[in-house]
C-alpha positions in Angstrom: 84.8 109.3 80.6 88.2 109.9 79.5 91.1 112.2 80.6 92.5 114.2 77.5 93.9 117.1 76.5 93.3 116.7 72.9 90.1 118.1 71.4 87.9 114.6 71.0 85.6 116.1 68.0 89.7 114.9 66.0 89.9 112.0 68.0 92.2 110.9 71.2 94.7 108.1 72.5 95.7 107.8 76.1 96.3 105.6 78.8 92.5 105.4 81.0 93.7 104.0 84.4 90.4 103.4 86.1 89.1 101.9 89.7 85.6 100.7 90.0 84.2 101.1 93.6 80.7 99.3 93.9 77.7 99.7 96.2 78.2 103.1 97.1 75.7 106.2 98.4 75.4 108.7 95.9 74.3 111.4 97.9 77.2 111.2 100.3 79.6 111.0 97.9 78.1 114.1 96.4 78.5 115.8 99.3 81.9 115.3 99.7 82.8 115.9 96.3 81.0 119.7 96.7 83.4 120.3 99.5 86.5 119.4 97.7 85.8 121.8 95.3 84.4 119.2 92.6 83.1 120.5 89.4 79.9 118.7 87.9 80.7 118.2 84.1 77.9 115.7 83.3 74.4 114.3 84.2 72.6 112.3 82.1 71.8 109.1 80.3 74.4 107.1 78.6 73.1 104.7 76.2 75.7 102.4 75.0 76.8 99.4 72.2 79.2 97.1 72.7 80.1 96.0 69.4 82.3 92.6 68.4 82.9 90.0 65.6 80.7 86.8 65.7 84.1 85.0 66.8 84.3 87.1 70.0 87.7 87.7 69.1 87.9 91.5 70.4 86.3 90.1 73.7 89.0 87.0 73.8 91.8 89.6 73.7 90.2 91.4 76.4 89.6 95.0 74.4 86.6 96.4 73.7 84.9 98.5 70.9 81.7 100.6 71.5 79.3 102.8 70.6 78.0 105.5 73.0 75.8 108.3 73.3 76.4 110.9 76.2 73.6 112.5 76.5 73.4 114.1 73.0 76.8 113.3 72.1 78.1 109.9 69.8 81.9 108.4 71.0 83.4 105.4 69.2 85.8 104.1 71.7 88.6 101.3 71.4 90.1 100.1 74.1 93.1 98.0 73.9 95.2 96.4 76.4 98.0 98.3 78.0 101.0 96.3 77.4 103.3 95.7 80.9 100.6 96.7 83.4 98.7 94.5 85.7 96.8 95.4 88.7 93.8 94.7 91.0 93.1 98.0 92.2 93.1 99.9 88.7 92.2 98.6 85.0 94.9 99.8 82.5 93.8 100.4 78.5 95.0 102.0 75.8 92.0 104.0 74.5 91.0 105.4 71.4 88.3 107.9 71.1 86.6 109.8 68.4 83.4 112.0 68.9 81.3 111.0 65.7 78.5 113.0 64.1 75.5 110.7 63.4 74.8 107.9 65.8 73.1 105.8 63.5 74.8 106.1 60.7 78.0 104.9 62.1 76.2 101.8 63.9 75.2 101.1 60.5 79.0 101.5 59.5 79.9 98.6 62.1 77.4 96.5 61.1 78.4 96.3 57.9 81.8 95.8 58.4 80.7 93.0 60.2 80.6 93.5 64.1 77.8 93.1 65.9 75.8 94.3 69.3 73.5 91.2 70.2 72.8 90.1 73.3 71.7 91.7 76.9 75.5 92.1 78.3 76.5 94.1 74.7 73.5 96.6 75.6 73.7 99.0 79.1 71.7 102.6 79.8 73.2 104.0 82.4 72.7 107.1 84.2 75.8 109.3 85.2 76.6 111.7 87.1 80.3 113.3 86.3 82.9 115.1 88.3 86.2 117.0 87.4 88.8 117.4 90.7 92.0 118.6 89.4 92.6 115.7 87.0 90.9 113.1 88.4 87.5 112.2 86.5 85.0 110.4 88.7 81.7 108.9 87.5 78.6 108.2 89.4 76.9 105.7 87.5 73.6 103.7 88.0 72.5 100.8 85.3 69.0 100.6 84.2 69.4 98.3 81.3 70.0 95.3 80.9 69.3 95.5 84.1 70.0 97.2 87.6 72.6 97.1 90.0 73.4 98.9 92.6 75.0 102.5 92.1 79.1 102.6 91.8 81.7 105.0 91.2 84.1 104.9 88.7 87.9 106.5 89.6 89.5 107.7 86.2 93.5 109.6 87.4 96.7 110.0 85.5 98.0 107.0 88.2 97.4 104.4 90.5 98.5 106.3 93.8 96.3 109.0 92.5 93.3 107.0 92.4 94.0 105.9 95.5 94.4 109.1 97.1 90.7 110.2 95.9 89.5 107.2 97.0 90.7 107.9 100.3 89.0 111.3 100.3 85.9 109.7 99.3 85.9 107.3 102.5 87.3 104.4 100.6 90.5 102.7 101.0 92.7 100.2 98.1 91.4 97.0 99.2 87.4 99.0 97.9 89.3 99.7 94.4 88.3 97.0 91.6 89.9 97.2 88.5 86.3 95.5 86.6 84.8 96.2 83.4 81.2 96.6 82.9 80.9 93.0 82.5 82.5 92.2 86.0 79.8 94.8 87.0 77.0 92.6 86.1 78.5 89.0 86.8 79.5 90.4 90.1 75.8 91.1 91.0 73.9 88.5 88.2 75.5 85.6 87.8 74.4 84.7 84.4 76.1 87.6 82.5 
C-alpha cells in the first residue's frame, strides 16, 4: 500500500521505501499495533497480476508493472527504480499509481499492448491486513496463491530510520528488515520461484 497525499482515483508518484520482515505472529503484532494507537485501514484479499513483455525486459531492469484488486478496488502500479539509493534494510522505488475503474477491461488493455501475466510467480492472492501509525503504513500479509508462506509484515515510512524505528516498536531490530520483493518472498521459502 502506498503513502500519498494525492487523491489516487487521478493517479500518484512517490518514493515507496519499504522493509519486508518475514515469519512473523500476527496476533502479537496486532496487539502491539492496538496499543500504539494504530488505525486498521484494510482487511481483505488482494488478488494481484504481474504483468511484463515476453523479453522480461521490465523484470531485467528490476521494475515492475501490475495489476491489483484491493478488495473491491483496481490499482495499476509502476514501479521504477529509484535512482542513487541502495540498501539492505529498505527497497527504494519510484511508484506510479492510478486507481482504475474496470479490472478487466484494463487487463485486456495490457494484453493487447502486448504484456503478459503467465506463469505461477506473475500470479499471488494475498490476504492483508493494513495499519496507518502516523505515516507509517504497515501490512500484514499472508499468500495463498501461488502458494503459501509464512505470514510477514511489510514496513512502508517516508525514511529508512523511520522504518527502523517501527520496527523497533514492533520487537524487531535492522538486521530483521529485508528490502525483498514478492519474488524474494517466494524464492526465499521455495526455491524454484
Amino acid at each position: 500500500m502506498t503513502i500519498h497525499k494525492n487523491n489516487p482515483a487521478k493517479g500518484t508518484s512517490m518514493l515507496e521505501i519499504e522493509a519486508k520482515i518475514i515469519g512473523i505472529d500476527k496476533k502479537k503484532i496486532e496487539e502491539r499495533l492496538r496499543k500504539l494507537g494504530a488505525h486498521k485501514v484494510f482487511d481483505g484479499i488482494i488478488d494481484a497480476n504481474i504483468y511484463d513483455f515476453p523479453n522480461k525486459s521490465i523484470q531485467s531492469r528490476k521494475e515492475l508493472l501490475r495489476l491489483r484488486l484491493e478488495g473491491k478496488k483496481a490499482v495499476l502500479t509502476y514501479k521504477a527504480r529509484a535512482k542513487g539509493t541502495s540498501d539492505k534494510q529498505a527497497k527504494q522505488r519510484n511508484e506510479y499509481e492510478v486507481e482504475v475503474s474496470d479490472f478487466r477491461t484494463m487487463q485486456k488493455i495490457l494484453e493487447h499492448i502486448g504484456v503478459q501475466s503467465e506463469g505461477k510467480s506473475h500470479h499471488y492472492v494475498k490476504h492483508r491486513t493494513s495499519y496507518h501509525l502516523g505515516k507509517t503504513h504497515i501490512e500484514i500479509d499472508t499468500l495463498t496463491l501461488p502458494v503459501q508462506v509464512p505470514t510477514y509484515l511489510e514496513i512502508e515510512a517516508p525514511s529508512i530510520k523511520e522504518i527502523q524505528r517501527v520496527a523497533h516498536l514492533l520487537g524487531y531490530g535492522p538486521e530483521d528488515c529485508k528490502a525483498w520483493t514478492m519474488r524474494d518472498v517466494l524464492v526465499h521459502y521455495h526455491k524454484k520461484f
